[in-house]
C-alpha positions as CSV (number, residue, x, y, z in Angstrom):
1,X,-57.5,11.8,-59.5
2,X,-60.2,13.5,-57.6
3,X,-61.3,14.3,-54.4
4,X,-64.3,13.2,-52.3
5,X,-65.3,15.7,-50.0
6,X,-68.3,13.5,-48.5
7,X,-66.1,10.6,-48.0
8,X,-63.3,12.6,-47.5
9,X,-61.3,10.1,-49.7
10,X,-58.8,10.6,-52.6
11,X,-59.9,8.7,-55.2
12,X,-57.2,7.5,-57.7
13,X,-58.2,6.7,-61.8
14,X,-56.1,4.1,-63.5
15,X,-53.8,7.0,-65.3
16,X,-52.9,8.0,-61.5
17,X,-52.2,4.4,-60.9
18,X,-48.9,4.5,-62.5
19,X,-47.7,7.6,-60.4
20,X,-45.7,6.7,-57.5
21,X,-47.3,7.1,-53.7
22,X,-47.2,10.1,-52.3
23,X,-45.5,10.8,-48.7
24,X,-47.2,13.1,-46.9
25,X,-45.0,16.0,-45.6
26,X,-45.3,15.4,-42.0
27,X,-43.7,11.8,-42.1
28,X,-40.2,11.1,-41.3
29,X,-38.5,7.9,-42.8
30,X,-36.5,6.1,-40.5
31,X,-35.6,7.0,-37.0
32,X,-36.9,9.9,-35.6
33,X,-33.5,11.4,-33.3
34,X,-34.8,15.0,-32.8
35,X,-34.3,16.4,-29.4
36,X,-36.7,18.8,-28.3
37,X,-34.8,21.8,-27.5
38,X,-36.7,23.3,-24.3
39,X,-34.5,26.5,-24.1
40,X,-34.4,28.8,-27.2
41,X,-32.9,31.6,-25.3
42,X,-29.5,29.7,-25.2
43,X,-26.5,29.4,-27.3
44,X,-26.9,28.6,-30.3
45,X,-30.5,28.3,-30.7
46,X,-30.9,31.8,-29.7
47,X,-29.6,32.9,-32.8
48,X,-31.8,31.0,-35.2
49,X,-34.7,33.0,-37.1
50,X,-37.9,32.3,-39.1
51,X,-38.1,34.7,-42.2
52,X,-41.6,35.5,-43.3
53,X,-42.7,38.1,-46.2
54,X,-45.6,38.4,-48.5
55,X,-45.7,36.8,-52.2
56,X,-48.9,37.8,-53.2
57,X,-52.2,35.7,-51.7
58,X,-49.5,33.7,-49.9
59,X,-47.2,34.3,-47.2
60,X,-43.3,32.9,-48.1
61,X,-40.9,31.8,-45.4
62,X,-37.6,30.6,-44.4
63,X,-34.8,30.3,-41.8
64,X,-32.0,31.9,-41.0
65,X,-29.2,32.0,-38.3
66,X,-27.9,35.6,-36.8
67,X,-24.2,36.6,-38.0
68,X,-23.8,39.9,-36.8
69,X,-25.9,42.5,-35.3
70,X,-27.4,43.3,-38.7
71,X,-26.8,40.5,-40.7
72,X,-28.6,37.2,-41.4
73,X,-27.4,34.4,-43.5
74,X,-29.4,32.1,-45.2
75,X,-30.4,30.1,-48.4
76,X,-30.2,32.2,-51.7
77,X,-33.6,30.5,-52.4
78,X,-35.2,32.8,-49.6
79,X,-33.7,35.9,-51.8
80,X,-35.5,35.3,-55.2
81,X,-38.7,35.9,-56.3
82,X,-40.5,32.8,-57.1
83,X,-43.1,35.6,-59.7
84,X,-40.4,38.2,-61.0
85,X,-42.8,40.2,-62.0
């Protein structure tokens, strides 16, 4: 598989024709039902949070939702070190 960055095309080999198609990550299958929320500020939104911290070259992130005045919970993924050393 390689990229062309004149054409600005993937081009696919026929080794990468037995992978399956990749989704791009902004699609959503089915129905989209979000609601757009237009006021954070109230209850419960208020108390959601990004979590951002730097990993190297790269910046990591997450969510998390406001507990107490000094506590956050959120997923233990956000917790570990993807390069432990």
């Amino acid at each position: 598989m390689t990229f062309d960055t004149e054409s600005n095309q993937l081009e696919i080999d026929d080794q990468d024709a037995r992978l399956p198609p990749m989704r791009s990550q902004r699609e959503i299958i089915g129905r989209d039902t979000r609601k757009r929320r237009r006021n954070t500020n109230a209850y419960p939104f208020r108390y959601i949070c990004q979590l951002s911290w730097p990993e190297g070259l790269h910046t990591m992130g997450g969510s998390g939702i406001l507990v107490g005045p000094r506590t956050i919970l959120t997923a233990g993924h956000n917790l570990v070190r993807s390069d432990p050393t």
